[in-house]
C-alpha positions as CSV (number, residue, x, y, z in Angstrom):
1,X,95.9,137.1,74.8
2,X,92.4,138.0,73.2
3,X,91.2,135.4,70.5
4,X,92.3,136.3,67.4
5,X,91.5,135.7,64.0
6,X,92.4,136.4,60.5
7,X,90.2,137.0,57.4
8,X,91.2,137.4,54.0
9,X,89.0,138.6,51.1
10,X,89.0,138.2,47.3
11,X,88.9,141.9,47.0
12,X,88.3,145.7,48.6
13,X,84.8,146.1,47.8
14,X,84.3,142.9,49.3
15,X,86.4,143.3,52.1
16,X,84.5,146.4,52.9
17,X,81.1,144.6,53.0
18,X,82.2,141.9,55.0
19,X,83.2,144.0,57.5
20,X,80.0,146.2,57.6
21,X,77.9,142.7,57.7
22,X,80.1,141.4,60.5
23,X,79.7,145.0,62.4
24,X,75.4,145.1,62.0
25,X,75.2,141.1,63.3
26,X,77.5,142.3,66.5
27,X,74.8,145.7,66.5
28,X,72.4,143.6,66.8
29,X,73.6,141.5,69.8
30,X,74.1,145.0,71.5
31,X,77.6,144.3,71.5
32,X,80.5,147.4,71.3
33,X,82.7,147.3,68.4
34,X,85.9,149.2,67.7
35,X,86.7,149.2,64.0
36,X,90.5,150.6,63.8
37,X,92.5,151.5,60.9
38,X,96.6,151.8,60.2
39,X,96.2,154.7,57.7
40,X,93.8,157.9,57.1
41,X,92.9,156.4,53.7
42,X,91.8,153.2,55.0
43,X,89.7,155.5,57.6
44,X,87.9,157.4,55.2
45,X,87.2,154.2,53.0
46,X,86.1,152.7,55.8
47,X,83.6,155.5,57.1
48,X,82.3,155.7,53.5
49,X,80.8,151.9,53.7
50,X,79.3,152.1,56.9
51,X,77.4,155.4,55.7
52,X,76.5,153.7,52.5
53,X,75.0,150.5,54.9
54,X,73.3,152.7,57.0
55,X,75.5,152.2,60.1
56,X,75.9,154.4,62.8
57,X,79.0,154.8,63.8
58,X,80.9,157.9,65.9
59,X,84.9,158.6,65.8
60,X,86.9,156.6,68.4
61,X,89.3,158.8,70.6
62,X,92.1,157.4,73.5
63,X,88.8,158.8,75.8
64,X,86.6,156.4,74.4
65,X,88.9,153.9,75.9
66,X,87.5,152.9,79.4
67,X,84.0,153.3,77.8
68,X,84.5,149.8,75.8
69,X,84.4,147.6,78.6
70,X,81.7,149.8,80.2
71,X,77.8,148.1,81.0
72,X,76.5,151.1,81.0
73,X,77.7,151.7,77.4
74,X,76.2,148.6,74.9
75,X,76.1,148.7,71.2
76,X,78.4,151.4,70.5
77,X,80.3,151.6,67.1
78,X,83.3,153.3,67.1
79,X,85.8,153.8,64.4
80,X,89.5,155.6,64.7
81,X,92.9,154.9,64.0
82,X,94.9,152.3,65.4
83,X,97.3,155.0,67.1
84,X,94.4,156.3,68.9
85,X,93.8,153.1,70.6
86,X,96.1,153.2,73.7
87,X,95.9,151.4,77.4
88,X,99.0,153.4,79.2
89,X,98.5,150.6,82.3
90,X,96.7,147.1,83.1
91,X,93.2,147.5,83.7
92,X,91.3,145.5,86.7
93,X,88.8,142.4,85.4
94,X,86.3,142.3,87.5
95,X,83.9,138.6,87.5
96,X,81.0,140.9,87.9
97,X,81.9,142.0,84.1
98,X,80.8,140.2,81.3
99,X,80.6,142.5,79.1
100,X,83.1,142.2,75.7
101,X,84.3,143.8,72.7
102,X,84.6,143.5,69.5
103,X,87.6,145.1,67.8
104,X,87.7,144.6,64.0
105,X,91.2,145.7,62.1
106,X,90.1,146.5,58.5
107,X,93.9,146.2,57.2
108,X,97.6,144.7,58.6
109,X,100.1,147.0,58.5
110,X,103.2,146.3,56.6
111,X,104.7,145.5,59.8
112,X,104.2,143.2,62.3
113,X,105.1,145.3,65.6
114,X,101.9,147.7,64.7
115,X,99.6,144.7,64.9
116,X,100.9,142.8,67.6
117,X,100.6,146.3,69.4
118,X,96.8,146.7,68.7
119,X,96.5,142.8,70.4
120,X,99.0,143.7,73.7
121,X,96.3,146.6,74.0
122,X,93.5,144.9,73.7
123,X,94.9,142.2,76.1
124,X,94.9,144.6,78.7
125,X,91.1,145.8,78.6
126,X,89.4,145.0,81.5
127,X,86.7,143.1,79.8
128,X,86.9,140.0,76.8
129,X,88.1,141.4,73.6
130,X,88.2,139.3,70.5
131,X,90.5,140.7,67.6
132,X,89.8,140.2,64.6
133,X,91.8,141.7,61.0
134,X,90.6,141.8,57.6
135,X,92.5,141.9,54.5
136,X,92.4,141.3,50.9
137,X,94.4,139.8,48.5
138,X,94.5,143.3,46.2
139,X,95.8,144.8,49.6
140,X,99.4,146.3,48.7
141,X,101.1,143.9,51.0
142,X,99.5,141.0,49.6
143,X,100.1,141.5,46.0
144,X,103.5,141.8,47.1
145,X,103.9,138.7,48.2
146,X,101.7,136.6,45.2
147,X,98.0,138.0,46.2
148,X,97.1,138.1,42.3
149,X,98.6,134.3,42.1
150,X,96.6,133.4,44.9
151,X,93.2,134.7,43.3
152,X,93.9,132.1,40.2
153,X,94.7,129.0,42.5
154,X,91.4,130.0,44.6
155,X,89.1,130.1,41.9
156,X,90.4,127.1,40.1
157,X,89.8,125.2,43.7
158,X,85.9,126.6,43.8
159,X,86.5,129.0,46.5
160,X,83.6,131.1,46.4
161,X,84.5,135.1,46.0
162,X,82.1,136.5,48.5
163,X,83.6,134.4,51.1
164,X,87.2,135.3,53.2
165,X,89.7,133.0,54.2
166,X,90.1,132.3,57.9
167,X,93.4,129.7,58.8
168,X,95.9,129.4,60.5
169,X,98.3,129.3,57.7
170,X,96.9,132.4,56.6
171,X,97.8,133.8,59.6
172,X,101.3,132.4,59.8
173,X,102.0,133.3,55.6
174,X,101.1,137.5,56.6
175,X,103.4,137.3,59.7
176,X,105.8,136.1,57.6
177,X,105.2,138.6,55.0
178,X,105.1,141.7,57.5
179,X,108.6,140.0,59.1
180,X,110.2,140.3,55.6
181,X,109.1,144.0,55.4
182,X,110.0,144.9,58.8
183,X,113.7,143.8,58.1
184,X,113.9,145.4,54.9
185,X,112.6,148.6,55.9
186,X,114.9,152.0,56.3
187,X,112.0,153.3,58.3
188,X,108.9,153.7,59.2
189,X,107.6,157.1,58.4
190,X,103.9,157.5,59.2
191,X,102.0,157.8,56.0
192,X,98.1,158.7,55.0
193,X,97.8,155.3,52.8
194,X,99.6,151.8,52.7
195,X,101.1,152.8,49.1
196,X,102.9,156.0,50.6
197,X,104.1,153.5,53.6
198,X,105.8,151.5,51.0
199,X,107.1,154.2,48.6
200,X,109.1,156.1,51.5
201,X,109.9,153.1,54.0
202,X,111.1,151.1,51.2
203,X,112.6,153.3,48.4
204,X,115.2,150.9,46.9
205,X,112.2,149.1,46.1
206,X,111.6,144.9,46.9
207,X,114.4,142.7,46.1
């Protein structure tokens, strides 16, 4: 499996610039990244920061696949949803290859399944991915689970606000979280936003 990784803002807003910072230091290392996206709202949110940091960036389409691993194809930005993101069969690593990957996950879906979905693709790439998602603790999931409790305890520790959270614990707590969801859910209806996920997956509310 690809490395993965875990990273958990304060906020949106500073979710969204993390993620533009993170995407112009791989730019600069003339590195692809693929910047995915559970829901259209997330997508437009997401295309509206790059613009505003000057990134250039085109939309990310099951074509674009082979092209990600490609030499021939360095420093690419691409942005899409996570459905779009598909490898139907194993592709062959060469040791000629070295080229890698980026792949940046600017949300977790409610459930589980969709993420681990977005890594089992990825691990089947023919070059080195890493994986990496961001979240933040106003994310609907996350107040869910005690995201606004979280805030307090992090100040009162010193945490600084402009800087996410990567652990292992983190990690394990969302699993956990998205686990929860998945077994209480009736269904899982493909939505525009994360609110509308929750509003008709899980109409009899969280109890």
């Amino acid at each position: 499996m690809p490395p993965l990784d875990d990273k958990v803002w304060f906020d949106s807003k500073r979710k969204f610039a993390g993620i533009c910072e993170e995407v112009q230091q791989h730019e600069t290392q003339n590195r692809n990244v693929l910047l995915l996206t559970h829901f259209q709202t997330t997508l437009s949110i997401l295309e509206s920061s790059l613009k505003s940091a000057s990134i250039d960036f085109a939309g990310f389409s099951i074509a674009d696949t082979l092209l990600l691993c490609s030499m021939e194809h360095r420093g690419r930005i691409l942005v899409g949803l996570a459905r779009s993101f598909q490898v139907t069969s194993p592709q062959i690593h060469s040791s000629t290859n070295n080229s890698s990957v980026d792949i940046i996950v600017a949300e977790h879906h409610p459930t589980h399944t969709k993420d681990r979905m977005i890594v089992e693709t990825a691990a089947r790439l023919a070059c080195s991915p890493s994986v990496c998602f961001h979240t933040s603790l106003d994310d609907p999931m996350m107040k869910l689970f005690g995201g606004d409790n979280l805030v307090s305890v992090m100040k009162r520790l010193g945490a600084e606000e402009s800087t996410p959270i990567s652990h292992s614990f983190v990690t394990s707590a969302i699993r956990n979280a998205q686990e929860k969801i998945e077994k209480k859910a009736q269904r899982d209806m493909q939505t525009e936003s994360i609110e509308d996920w929750f509003r008709y997956n899980l109409r009899d509310g969280w109890s």
